[in-house]
C-alpha positions in Angstrom: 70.4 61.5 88.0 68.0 63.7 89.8 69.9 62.3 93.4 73.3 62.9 92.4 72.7 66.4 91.6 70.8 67.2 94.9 74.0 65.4 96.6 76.6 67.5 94.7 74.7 70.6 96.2 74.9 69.1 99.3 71.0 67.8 100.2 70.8 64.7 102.2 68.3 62.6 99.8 67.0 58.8 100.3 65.6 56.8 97.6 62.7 54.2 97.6 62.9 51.8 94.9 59.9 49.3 94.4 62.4 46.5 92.7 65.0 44.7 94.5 67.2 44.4 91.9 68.7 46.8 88.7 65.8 45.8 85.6 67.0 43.5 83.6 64.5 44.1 81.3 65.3 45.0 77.6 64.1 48.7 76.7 66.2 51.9 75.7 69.6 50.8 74.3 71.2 54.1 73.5 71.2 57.8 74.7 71.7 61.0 72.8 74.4 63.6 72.6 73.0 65.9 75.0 72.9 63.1 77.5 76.3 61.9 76.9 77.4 66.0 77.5 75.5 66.1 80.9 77.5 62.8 82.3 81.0 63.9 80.5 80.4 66.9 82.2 80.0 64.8 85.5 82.8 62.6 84.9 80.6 59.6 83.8 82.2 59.2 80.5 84.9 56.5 81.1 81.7 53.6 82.6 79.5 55.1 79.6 82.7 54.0 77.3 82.6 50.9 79.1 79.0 49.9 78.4 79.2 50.5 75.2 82.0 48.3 74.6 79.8 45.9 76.1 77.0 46.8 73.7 79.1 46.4 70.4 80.4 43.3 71.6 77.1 41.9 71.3 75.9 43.7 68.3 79.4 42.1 66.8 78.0 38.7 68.3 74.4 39.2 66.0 76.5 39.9 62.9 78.5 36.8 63.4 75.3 35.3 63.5 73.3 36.5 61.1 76.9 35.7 58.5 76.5 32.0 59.9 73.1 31.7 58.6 73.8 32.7 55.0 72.0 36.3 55.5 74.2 38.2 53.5 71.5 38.3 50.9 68.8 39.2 53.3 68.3 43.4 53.3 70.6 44.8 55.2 69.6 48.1 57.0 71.1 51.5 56.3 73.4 53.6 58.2 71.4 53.8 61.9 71.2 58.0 63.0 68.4 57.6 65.6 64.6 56.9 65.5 61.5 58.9 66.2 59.0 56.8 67.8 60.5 53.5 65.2 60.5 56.0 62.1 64.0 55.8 61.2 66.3 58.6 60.4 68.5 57.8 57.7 72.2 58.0 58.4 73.0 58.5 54.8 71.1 61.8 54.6 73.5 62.9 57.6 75.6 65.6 56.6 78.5 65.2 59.6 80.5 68.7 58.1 77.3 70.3 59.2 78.6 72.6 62.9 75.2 71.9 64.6 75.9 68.1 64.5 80.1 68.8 65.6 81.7 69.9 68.3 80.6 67.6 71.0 84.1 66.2 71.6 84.8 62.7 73.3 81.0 62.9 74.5 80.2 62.3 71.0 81.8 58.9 70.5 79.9 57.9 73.2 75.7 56.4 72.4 75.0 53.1 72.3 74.4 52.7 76.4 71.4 50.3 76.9 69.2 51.0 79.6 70.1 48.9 82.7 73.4 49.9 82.1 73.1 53.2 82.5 71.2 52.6 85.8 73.9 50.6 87.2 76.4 53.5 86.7 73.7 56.2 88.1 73.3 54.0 91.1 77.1 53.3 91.8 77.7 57.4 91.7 74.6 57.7 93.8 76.0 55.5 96.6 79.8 57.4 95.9 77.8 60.5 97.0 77.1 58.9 99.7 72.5 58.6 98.7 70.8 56.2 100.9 69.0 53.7 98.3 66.2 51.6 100.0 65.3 48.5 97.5 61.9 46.5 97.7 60.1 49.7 99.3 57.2 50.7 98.0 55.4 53.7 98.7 51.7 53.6 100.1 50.7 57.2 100.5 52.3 60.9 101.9 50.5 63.7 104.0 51.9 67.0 102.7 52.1 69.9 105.1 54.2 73.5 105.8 56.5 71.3 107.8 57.2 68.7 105.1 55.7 65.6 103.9 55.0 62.8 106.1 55.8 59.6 103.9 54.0 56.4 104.1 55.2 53.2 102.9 55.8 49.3 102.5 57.9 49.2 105.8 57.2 52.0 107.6 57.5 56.1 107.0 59.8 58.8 107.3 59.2 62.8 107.2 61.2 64.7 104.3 61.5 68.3 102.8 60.4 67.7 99.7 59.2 64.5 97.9 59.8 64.2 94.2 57.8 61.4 91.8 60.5 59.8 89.4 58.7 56.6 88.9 57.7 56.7 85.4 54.6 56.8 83.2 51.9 55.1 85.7 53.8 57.6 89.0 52.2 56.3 92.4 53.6 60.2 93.8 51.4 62.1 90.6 48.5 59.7 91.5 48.5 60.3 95.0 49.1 64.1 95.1 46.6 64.3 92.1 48.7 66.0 88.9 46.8 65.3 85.7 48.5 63.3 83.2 47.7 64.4 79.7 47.7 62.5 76.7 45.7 59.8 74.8 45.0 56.5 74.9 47.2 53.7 73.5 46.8 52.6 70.2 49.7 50.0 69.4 50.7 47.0 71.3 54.5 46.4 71.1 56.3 43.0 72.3 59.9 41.7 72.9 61.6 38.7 73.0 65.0 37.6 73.9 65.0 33.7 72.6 66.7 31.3 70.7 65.5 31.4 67.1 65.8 28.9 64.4 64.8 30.0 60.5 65.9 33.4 61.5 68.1 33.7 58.0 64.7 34.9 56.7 64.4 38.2 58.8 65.8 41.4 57.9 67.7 43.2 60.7 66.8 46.3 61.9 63.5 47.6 61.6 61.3 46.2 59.3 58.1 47.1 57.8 55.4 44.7 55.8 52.1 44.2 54.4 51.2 43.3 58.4 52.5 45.3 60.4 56.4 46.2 61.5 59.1 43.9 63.6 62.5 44.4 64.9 65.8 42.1 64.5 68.6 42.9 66.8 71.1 44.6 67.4 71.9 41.7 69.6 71.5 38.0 69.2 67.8 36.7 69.6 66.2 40.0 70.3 62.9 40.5 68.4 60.6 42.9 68.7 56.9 43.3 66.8 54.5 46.0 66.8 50.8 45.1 66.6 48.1 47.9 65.4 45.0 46.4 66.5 44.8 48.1 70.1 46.2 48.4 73.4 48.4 46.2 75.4 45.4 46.3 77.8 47.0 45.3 82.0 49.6 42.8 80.4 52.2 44.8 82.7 49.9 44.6 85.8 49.7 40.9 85.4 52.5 39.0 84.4 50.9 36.1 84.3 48.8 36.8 81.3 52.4 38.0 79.4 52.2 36.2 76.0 53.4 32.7 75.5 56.5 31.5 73.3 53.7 30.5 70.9 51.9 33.7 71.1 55.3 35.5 70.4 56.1 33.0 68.0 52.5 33.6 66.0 53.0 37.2 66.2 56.9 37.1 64.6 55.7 34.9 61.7 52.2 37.0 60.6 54.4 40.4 61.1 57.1 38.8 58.2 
């Protein structure tokens, strides 16, 4: 996002991305109104329509599913308005006539836009503006000075204006230049699965809480997610070999019931 606005004002910009491809990966599934403003406003709206589509279709797909496995009598969850860190906001308590939650016109038909999706679209209106994108580059280190910054990385370097860090919570560019990062340690350990499940019939969709601890079911066929409150996820991210297992994921789903 950060790209296509320096382009619009005319910068010249380049982007190193560490990955070679878009992340599959399943994480955020839905932006806010604000959000959806800022990309009507930049003539996003129509692909944001698009994913969406493409999002309900499968969320369509887990209710056929969960009907096929006699879950109608399984608790159903209630009207979705958002989430605050998993603590659901109840869509029933929602009063829509209210004029702070109105007005947002055909931005405001427009939320459930998972993730990768929504880097797909960034990146194609990055490379309309005409961005350079460099995949599979990772950067090694930069020497700031008055006459720019000297970059160093994977496959060589290149000297820039300005170099900004957008690469999330553990930033190589906030290391390297030495910005704090504030905040505490982890507490929680959360894991997703996208698998084929058998006996599902049992789990209630949407968030769930119990005696031992909280899980997610859905909103698309075979996604689970559980939330363990015994500690940190430790370097399971740094080393995907030590991920957990389709029996560790399996143990977790079934003591989290």
């Amino acid at each position: 996002m950060l790209v296509c606005e320096l382009a619009l004002a005319g910068i010249s910009v380049v982007v190193l991305q560490r990955l070679t491809e878009v992340d599959t990966t399943n994480k955020a599934g839905a932006i806010n109104s604000p959000g959806s403003e800022a990309f009507y406003r930049r003539g996003m709206l129509p692909g944001l329509v698009e994913a969406q589509r493409a999002a309900l279709e499968k969320f369509s797909a887990f209710l056929r599913q969960r009907q096929a496995a006699w879950a109608s009598s399984v608790r159903q969850p209630p009207k979705f308005a958002g989430h605050f860190a998993g603590i659901m906001l109840r869509g029933d308590l929602l009063d829509e006539s209210d004029p702070d939650f109105d007005g947002h016109g055909p931005a405001g038909e427009v939320g459930l836009v998972p993730q990768e999706a929504l880097e797909r679209l960034l990146g194609a209106r990055a490379a309309e503006l005409g961005v350079g994108l460099r995949r599979g580059v990772t950067l090694t280190g930069f020497d700031a000075g008055d006459d720019g910054v000297h970059v160093h990385t994977s496959d060589g370097s290149l000297r820039t204006g300005w170099l900004v860090g957008c690469d999330g919570g553990r930033s190589a560019v906030r290391r390297l230049a030495g910005f704090p990062s504030p905040g505490t340690a982890p507490e929680i350990t959360g894991r997703q699965a996208l698998v084929e499940m058998t006996g599902a019939e049992g789990l209630g969709a949407g968030w769930n809480w119990t005696e031992t601890g909280t899980y997610a079911h859905g909103p698309m066929p075979g996604r689970i997610l559980t939330v363990e409150f015994d500690g940190p996820p430790g370097t399971l991210r740094r080393h995907p070999a030590r991920r957990p297992s389709a029996g560790r994921a399996r143990a977790v789903a079934r003591s989290r019931r």
